[in-house]
DSSP file (Angstrom, degrees, kcal/mol; ACC not computed):
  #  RESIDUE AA STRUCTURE BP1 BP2  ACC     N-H-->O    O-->H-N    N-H-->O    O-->H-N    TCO  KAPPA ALPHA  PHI   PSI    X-CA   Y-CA   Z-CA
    1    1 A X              0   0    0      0, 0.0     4,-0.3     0, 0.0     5,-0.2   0.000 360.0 360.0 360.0 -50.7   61.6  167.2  113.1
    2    2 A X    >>  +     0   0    0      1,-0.2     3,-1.8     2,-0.2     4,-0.5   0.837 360.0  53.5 -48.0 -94.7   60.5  164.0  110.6
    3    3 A X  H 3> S+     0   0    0      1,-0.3     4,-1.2    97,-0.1    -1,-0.2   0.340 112.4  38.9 -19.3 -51.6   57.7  166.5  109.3
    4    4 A X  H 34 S+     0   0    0      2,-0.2     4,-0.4     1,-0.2    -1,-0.3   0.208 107.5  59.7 -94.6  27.4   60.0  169.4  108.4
    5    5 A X  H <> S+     0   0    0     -3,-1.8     4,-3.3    -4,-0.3     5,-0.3   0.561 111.9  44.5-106.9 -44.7   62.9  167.4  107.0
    6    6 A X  H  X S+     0   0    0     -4,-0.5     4,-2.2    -5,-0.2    -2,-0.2   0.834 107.5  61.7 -87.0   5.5   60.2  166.1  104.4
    7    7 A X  H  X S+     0   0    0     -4,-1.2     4,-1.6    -5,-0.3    -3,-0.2   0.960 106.7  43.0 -57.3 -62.4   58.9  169.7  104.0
    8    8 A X  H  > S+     0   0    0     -4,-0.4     4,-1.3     2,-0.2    -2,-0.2   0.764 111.8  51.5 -72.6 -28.5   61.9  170.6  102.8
    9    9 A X  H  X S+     0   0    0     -4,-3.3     4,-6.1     2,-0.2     5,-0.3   0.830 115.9  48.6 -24.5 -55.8   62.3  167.1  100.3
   10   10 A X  H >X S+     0   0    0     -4,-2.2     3,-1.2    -5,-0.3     4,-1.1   0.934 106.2  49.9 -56.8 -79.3   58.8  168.2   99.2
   11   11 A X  H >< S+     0   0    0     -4,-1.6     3,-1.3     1,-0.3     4,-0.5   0.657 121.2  39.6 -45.0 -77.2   60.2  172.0   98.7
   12   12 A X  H >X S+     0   0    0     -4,-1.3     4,-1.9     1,-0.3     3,-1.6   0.840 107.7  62.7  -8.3 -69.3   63.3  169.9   96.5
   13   13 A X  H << S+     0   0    0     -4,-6.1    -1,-0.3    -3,-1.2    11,-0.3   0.761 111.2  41.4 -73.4 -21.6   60.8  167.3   94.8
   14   14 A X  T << S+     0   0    0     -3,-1.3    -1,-0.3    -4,-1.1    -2,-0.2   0.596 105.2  53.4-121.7  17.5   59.3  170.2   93.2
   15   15 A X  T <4 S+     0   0    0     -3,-1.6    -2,-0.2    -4,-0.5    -3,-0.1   0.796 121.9  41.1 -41.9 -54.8   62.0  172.8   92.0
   16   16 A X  S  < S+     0   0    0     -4,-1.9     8,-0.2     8,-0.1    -2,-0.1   0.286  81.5 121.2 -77.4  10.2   63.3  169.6   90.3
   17   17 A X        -     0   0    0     -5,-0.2     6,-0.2     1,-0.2     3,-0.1  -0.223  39.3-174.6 -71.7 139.4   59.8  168.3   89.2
   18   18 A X        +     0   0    0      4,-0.6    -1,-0.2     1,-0.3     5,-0.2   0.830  69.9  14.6-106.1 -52.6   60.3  168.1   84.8
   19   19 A X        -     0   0    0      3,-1.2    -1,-0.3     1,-0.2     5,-0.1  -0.640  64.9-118.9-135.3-164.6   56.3  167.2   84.9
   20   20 A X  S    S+     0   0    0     -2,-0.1     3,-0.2    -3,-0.1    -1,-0.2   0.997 124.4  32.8 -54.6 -58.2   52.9  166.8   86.1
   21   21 A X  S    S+     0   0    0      1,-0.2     2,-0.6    -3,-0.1    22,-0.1   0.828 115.1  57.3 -38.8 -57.3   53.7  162.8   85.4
   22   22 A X        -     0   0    0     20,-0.1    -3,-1.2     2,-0.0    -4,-0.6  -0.800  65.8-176.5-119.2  70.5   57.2  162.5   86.1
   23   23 A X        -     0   0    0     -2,-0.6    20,-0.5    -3,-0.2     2,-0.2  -0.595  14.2-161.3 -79.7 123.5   58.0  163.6   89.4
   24   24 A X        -     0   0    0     -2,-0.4     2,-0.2   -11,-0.3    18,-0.2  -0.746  10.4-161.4-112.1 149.3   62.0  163.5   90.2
   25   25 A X  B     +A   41   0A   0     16,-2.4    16,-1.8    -2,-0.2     4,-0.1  -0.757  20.0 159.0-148.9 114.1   63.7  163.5   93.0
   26   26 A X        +     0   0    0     -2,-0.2    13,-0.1    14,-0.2   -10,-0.1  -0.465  40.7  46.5-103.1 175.1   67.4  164.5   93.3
   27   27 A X  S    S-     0   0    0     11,-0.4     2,-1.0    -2,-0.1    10,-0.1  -0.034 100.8 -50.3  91.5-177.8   70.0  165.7   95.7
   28   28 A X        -     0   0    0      8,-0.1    10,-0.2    12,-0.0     2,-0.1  -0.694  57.3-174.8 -98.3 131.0   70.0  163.5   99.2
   29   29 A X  E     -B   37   0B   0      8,-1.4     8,-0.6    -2,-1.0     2,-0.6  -0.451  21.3-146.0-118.5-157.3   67.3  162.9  101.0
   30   30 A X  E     -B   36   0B   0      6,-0.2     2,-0.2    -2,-0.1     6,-0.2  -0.913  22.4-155.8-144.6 111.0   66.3  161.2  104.5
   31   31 A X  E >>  -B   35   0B   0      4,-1.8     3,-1.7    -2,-0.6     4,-0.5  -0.739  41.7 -90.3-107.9 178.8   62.8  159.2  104.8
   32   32 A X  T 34 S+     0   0    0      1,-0.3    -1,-0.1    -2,-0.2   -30,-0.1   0.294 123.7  65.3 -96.9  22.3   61.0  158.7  107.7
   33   33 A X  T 34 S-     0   0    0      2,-0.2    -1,-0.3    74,-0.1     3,-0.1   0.503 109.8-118.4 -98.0  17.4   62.8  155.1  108.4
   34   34 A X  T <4 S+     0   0    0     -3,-1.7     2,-0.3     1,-0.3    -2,-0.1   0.634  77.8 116.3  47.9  47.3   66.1  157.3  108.8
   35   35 A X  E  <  -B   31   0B   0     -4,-0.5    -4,-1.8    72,-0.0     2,-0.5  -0.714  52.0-152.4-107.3 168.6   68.2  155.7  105.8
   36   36 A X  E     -B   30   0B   0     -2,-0.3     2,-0.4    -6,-0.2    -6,-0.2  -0.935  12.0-159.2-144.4 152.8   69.0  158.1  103.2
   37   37 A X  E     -B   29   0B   0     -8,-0.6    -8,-1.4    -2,-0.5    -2,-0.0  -0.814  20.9-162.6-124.0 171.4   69.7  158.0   99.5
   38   38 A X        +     0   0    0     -2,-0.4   -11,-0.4   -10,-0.2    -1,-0.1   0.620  61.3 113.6-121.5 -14.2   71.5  160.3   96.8
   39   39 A X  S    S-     0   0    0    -13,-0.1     2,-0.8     1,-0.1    -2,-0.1  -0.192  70.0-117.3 -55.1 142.0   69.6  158.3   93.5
   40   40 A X        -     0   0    0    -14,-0.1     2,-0.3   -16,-0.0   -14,-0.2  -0.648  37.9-161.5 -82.5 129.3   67.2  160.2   91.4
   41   41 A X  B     -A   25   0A   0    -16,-1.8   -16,-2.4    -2,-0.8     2,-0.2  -0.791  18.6-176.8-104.0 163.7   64.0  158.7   91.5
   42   42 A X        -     0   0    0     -2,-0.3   -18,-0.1   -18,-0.2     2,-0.1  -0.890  48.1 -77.6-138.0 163.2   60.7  158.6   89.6
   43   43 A X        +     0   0    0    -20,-0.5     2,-0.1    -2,-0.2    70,-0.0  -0.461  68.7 148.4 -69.6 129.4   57.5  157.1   90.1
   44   44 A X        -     0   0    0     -2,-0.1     2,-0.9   108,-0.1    68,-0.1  -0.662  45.2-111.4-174.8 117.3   57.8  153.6   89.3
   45   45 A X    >>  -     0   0    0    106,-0.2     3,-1.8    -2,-0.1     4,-0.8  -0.323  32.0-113.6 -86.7 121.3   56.6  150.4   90.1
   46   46 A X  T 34 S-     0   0    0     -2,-0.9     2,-0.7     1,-0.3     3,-0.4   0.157  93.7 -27.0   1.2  95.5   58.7  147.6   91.9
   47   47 A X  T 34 S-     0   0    0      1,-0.2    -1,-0.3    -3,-0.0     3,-0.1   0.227 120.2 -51.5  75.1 -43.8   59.0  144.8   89.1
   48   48 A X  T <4 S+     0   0    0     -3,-1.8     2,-0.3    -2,-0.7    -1,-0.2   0.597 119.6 129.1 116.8  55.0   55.8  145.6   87.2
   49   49 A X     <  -     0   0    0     -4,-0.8    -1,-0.6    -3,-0.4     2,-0.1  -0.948  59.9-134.6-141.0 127.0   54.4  145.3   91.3
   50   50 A X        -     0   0    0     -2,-0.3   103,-0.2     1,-0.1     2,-0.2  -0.464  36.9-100.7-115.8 149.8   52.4  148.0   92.6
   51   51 A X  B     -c  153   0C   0    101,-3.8   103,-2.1     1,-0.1    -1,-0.1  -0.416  31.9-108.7 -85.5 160.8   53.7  149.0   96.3
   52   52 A X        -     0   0    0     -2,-0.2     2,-0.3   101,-0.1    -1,-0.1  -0.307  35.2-165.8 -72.3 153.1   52.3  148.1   99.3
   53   53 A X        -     0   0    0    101,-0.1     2,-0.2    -2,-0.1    52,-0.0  -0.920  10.9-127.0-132.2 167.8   50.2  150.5  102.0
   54   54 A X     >  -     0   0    0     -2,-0.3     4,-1.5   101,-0.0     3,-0.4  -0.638  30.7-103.3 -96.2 152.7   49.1  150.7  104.9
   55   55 A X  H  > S+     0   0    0      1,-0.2     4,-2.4     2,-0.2     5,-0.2   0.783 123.5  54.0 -64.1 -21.9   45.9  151.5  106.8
   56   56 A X  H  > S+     0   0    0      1,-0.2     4,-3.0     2,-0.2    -1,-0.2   0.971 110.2  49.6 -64.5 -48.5   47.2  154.9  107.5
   57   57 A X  H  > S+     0   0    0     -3,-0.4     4,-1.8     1,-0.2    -2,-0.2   0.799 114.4  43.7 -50.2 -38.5   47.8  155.5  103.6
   58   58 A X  H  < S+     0   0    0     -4,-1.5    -1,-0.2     2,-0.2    -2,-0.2   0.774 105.8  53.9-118.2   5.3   45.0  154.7  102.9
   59   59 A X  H >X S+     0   0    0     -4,-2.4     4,-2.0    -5,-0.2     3,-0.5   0.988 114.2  49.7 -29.4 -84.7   42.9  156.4  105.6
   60   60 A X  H 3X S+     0   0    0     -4,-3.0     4,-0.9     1,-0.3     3,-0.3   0.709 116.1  38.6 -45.2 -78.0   44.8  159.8  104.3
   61   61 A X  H 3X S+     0   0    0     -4,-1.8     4,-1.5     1,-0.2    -1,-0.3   0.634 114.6  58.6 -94.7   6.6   44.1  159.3  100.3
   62   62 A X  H X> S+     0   0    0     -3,-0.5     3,-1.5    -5,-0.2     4,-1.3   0.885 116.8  40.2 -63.9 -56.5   40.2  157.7  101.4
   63   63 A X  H 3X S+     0   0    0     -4,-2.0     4,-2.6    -3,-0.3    -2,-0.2   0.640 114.7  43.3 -51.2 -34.9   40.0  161.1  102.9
   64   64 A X  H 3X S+     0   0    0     -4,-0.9     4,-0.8    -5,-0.3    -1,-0.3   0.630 110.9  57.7 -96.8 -17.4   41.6  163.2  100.5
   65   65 A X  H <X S+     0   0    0     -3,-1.5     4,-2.1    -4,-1.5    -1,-0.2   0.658 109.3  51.9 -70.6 -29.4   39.7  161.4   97.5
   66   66 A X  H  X S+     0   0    0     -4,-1.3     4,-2.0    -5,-0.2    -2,-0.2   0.991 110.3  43.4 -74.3 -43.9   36.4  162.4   99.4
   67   67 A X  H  X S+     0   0    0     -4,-2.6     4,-1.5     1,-0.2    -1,-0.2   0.844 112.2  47.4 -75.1 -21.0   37.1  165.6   99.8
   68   68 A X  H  X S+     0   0    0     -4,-0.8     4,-5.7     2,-0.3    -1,-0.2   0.905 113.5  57.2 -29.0 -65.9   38.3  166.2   96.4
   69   69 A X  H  X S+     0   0    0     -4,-2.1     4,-0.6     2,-0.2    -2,-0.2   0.720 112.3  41.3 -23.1 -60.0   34.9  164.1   95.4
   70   70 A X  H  < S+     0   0    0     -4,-2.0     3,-0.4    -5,-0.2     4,-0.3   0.993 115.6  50.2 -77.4 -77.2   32.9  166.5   97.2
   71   71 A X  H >X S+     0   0    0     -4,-1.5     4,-1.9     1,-0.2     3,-0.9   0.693  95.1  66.1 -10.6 -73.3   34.6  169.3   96.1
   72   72 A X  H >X S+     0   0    0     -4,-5.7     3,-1.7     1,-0.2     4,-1.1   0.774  89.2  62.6 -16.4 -82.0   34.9  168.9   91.9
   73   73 A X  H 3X S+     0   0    0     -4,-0.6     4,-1.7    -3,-0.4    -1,-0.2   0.673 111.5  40.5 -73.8 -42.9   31.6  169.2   90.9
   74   74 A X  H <4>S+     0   0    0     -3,-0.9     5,-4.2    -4,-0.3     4,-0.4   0.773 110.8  54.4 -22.7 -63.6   31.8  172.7   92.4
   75   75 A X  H XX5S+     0   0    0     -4,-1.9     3,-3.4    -3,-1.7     4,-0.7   0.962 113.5  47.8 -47.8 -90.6   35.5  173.6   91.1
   76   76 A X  H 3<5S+     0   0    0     -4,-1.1    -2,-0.2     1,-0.3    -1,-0.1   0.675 108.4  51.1 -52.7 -50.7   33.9  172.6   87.9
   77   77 A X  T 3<5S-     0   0    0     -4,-1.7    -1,-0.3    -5,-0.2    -2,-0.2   0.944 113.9-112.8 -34.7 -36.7   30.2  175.1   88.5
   78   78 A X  T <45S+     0   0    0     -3,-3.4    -3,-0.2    -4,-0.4    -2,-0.1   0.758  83.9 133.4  88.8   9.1   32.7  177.9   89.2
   79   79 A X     << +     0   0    0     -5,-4.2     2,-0.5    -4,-0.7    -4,-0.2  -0.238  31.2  96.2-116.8  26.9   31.1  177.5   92.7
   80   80 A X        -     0   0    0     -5,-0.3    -1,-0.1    -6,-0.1     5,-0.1  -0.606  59.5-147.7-155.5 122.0   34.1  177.4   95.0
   81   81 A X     >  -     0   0    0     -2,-0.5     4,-1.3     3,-0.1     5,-0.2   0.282  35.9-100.5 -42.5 149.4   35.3  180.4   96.7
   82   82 A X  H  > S+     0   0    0      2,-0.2     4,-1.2     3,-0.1    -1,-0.1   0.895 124.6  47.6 -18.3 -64.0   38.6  181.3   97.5
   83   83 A X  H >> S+     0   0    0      1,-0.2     3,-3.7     2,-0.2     4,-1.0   0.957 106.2  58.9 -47.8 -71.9   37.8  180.0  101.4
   84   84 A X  H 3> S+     0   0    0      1,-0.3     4,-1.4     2,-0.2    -1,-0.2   0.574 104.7  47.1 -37.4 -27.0   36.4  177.1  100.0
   85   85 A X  H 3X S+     0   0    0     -4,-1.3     4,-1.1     2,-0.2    -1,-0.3   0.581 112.2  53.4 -80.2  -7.0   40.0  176.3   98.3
   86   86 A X  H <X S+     0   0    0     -3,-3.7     4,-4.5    -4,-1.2    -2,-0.2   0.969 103.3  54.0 -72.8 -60.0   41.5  177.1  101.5
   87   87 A X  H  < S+     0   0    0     -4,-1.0     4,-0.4     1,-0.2     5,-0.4   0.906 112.3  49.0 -48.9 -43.6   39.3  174.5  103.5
   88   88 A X  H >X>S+     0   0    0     -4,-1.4     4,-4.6     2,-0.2     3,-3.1   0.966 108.0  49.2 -42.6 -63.0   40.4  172.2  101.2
   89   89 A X  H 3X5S+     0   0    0     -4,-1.1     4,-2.3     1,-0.3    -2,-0.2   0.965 109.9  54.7 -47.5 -54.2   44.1  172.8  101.3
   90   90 A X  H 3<5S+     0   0    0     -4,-4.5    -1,-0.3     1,-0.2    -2,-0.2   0.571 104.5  46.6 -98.5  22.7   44.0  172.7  104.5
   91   91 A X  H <>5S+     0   0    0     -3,-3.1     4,-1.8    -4,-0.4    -2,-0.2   0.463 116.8  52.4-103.1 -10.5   42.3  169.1  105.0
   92   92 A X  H  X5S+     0   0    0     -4,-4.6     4,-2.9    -5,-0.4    -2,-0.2   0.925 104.5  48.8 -67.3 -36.5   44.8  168.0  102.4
   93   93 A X  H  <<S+     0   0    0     -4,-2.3    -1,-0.2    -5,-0.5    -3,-0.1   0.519 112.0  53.4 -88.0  -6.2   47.6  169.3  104.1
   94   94 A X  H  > S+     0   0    0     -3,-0.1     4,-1.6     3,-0.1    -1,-0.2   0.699 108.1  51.5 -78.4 -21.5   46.0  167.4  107.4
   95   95 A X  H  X S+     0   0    0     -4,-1.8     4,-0.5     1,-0.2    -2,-0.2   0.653 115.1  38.0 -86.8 -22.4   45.8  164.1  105.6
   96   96 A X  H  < S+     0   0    0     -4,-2.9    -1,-0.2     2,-0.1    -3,-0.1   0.646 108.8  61.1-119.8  22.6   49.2  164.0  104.4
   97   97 A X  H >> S+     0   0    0      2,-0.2     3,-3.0     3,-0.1     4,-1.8   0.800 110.4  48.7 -54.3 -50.5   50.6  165.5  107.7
   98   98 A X  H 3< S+     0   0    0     -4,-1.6    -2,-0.1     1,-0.4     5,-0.1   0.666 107.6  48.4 -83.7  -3.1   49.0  162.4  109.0
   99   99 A X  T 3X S+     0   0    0     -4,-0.5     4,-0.8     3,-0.2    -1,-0.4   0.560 107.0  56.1 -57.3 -40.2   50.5  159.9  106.5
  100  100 A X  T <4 S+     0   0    0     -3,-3.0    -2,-0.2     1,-0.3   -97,-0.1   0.752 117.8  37.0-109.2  -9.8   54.1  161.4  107.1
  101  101 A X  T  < S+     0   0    0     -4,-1.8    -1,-0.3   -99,-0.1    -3,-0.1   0.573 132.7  26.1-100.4  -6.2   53.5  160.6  111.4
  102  102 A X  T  4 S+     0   0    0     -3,-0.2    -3,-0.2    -4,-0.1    -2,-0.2   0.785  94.6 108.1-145.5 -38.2   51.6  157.2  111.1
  103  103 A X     <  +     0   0    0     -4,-0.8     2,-0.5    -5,-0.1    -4,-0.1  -0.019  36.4 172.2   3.1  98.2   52.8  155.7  107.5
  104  104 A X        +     0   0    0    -71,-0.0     2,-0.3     2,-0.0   -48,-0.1  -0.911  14.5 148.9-126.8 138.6   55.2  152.7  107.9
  105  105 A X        -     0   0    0     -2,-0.5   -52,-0.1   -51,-0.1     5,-0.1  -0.891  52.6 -75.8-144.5 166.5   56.0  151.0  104.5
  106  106 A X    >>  -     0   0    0     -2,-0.3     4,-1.7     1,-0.1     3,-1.1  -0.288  53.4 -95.8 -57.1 142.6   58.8  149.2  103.2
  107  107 A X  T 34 S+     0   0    0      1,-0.2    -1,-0.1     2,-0.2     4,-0.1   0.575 124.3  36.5   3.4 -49.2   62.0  151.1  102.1
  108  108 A X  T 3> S+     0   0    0      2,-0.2     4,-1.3     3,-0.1    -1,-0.2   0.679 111.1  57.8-100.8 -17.1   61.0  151.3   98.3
  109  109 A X  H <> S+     0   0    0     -3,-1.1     4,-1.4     1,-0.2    -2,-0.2   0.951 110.4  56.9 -73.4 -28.3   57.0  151.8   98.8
  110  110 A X  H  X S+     0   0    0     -4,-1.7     4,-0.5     1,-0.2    -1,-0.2   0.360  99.0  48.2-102.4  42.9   58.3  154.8  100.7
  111  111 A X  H >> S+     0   0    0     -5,-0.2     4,-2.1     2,-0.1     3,-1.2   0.810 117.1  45.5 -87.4 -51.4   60.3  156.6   98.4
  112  112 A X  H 3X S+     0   0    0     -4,-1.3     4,-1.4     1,-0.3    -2,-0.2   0.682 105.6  58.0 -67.9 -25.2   57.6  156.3   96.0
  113  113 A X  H 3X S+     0   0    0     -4,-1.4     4,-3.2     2,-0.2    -1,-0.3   0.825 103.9  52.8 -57.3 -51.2   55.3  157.3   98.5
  114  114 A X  H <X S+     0   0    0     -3,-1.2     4,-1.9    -4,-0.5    -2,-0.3   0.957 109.5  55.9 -60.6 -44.8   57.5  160.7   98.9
  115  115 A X  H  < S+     0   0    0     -4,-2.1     4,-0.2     1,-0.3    -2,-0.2   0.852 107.9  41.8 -41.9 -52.9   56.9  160.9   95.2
  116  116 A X  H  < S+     0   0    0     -4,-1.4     3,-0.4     2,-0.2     4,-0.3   0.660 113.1  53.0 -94.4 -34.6   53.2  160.8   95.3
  117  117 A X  H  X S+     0   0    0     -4,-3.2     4,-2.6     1,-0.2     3,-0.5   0.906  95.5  64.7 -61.7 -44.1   52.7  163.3   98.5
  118  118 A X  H  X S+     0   0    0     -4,-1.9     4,-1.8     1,-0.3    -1,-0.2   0.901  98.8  53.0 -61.2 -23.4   54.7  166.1   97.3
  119  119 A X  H  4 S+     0   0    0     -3,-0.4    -1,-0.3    -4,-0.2    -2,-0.2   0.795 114.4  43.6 -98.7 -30.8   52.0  166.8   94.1
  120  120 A X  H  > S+     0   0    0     -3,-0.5     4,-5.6    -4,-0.3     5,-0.2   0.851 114.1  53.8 -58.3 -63.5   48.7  166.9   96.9
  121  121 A X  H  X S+     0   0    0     -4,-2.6     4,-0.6     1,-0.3    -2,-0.2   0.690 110.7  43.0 -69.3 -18.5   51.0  169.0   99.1
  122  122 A X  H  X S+     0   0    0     -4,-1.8     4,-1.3    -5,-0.4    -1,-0.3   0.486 115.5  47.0 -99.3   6.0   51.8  171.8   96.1
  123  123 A X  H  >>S+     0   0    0      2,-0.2     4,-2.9     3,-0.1     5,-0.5   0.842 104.7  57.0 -90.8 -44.8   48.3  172.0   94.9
  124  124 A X  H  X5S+     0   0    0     -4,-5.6     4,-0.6     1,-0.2    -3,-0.2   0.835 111.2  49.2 -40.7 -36.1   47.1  172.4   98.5
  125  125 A X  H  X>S+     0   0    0     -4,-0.6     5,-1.0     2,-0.2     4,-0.6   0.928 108.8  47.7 -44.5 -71.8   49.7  175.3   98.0
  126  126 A X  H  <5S+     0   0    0     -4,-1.3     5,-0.3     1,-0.2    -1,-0.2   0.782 113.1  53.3 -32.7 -37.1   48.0  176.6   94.5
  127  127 A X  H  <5S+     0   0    0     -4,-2.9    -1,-0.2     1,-0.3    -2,-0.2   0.838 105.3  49.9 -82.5 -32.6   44.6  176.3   96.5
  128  128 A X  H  <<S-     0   0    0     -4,-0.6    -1,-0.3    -5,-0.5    -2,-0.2   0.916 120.9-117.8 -76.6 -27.9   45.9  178.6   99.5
  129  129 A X  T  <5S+     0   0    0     -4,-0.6    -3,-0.2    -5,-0.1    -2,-0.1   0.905  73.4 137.2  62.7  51.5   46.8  180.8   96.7
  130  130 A X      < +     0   0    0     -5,-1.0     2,-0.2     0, 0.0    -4,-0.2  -0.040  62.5  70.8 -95.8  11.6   50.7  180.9   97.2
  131  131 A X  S    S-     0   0    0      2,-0.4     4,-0.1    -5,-0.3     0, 0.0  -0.789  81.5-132.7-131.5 165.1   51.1  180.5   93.5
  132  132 A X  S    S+     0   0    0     -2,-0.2    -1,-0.1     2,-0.1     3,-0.1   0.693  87.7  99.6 -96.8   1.3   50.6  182.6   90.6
  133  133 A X  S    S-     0   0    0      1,-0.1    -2,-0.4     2,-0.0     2,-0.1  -0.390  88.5-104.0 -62.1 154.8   48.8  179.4   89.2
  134  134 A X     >  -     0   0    0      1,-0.1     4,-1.9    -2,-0.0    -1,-0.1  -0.255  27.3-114.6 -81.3 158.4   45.0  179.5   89.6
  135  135 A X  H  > S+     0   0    0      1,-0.2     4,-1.5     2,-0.2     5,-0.4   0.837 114.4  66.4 -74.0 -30.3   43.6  177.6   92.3
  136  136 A X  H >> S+     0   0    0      2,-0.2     3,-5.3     1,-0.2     4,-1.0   0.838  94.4  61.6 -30.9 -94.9   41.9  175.5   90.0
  137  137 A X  H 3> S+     0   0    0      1,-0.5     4,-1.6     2,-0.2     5,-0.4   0.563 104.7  43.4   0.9 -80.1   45.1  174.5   89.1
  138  138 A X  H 3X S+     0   0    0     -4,-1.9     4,-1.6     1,-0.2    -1,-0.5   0.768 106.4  56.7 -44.7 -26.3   46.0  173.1   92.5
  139  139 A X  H <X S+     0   0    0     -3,-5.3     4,-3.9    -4,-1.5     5,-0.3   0.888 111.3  51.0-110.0 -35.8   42.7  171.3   93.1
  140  140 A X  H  < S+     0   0    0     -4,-1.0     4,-0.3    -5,-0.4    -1,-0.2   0.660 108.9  47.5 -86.3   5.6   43.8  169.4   89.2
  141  141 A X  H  X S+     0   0    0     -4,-1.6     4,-2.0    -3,-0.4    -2,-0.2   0.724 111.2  53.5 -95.3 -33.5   47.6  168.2   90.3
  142  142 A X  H  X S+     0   0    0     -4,-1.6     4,-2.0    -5,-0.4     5,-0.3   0.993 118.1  35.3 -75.3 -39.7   45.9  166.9   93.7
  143  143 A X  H  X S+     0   0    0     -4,-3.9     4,-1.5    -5,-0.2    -1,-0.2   0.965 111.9  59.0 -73.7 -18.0   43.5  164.8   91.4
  144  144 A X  H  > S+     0   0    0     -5,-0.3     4,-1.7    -4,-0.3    -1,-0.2   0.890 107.5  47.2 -39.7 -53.6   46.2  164.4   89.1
  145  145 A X  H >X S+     0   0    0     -4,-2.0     4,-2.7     1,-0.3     3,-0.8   0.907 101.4  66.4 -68.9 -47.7   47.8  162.7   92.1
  146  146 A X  H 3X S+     0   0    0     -4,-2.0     4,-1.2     1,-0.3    -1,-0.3   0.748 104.2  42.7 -31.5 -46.5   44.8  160.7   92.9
  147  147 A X  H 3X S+     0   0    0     -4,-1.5     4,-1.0    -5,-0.3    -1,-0.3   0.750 108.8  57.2-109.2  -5.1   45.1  158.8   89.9
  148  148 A X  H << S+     0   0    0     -4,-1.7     3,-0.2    -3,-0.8    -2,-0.2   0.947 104.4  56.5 -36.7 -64.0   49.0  158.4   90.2
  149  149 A X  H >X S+     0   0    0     -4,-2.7     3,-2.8     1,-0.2     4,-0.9   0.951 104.5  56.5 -37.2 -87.7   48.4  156.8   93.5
  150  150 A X  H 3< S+     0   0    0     -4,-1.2    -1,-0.2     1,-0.3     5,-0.2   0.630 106.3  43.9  26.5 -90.6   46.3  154.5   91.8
  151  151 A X  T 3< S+     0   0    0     -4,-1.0    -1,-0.3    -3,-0.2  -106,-0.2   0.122 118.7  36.2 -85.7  22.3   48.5  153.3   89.6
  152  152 A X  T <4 S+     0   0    0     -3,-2.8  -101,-3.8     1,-0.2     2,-0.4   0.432 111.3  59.2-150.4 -21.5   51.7  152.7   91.7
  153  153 A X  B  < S-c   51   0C   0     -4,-0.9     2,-0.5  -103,-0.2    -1,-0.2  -0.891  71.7-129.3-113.9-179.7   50.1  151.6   94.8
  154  154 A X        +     0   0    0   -103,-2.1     2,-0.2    -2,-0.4  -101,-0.1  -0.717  42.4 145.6 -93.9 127.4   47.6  148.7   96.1
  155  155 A X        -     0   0    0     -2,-0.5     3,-0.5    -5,-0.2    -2,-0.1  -0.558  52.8-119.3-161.3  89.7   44.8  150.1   98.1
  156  156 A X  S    S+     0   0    0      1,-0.2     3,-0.2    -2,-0.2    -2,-0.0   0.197  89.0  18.8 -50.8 149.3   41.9  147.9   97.3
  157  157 A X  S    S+     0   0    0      1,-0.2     2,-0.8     0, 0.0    -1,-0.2   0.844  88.4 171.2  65.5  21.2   39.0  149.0   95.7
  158  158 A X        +     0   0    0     -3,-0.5     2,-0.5    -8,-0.1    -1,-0.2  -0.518  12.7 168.3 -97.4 141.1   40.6  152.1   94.4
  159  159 A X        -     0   0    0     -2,-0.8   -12,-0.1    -3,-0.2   -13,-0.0  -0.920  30.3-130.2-133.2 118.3   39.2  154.4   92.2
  160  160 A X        -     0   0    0     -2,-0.5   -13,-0.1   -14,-0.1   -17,-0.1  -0.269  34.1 -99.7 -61.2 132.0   40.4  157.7   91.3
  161  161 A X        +     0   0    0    -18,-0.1     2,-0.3     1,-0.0   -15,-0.1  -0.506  41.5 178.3 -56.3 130.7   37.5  161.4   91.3
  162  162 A X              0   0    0    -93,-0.1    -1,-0.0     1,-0.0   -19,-0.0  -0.970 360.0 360.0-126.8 156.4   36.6  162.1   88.4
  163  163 A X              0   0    0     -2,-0.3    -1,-0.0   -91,-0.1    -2,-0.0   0.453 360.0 360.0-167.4 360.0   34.3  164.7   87.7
């Protein structure tokens, strides 16, 4: 039930999206401590204070920066199949399945937290090739996201793929 109520936030957070940067999020929605709010939000940090995570968070983006990692240098060759954007998609789409059941952060890291999942979870989309964007595409809003994360939470020692 958590999972598909933010499937369907996600499905919201990107109708309303105005850019790759500036991910909004309107209308009400419910996060997984079961308060809910009706403000639009954007990625933004607390104070000029980056939010906190957790070892689950930052399991799910170690992972999803490795495979990315691994991945790139490939994307870039022209050396990854169709499948190969699938296998991808679908270890993205296990890593932030597994963030939205084992994630607990404060009230404001996870709103911002919803912010920053939904852009992984539509490129994994792009990558399945559920879009009429190229799969490329998808594989550069999930690094795109990679270096959002970054800059909005604390996850020591983080460094965004670049490739």
């Amino acid at each position: 039930m958590k999972r598909n109520l933010l499937l369907a936030l996600v499905a919201l957070v990107l109708v309303v999206s105005a850019a790759p940067k500036q991910v909004v999020l309107g209308a009400e929605d419910h996060n997984h401590h079961g308060e809910s709010t009706t403000a639009v939000q954007k990625l933004q940090q607390n104070a000029g204070k980056k939010c906190a995570t957790d070892a689950a968070l930052r399991q799910s983006m170690d992972g999803i920066k490795q495979a990315m990692a691994t991945a790139l240098p490939l994307i870039h060759k022209h050396r990854f199949s169709d499948s190969d954007c699938a296998t991808l998609a679908t270890t993205i789409n296990q890593k932030v399945g597994y963030t939205i059941e084992h994630c607990k952060l404060d009230v404001k890291a996870d709103a911002m937290l919803r912010l920053v999942i939904a852009e992984p979870m539509a490129g994994a989309e792009i990558m399945e090739g559920q879009s009429t964007a190229t799969r490329h595409d998808g594989a550069v809003r999930v690094r795109r996201t990679l270096e959002s994360y970054g800059n909005y939470f604390q996850h020591p020692n983080w460094k965004a793929t670049h490739a």
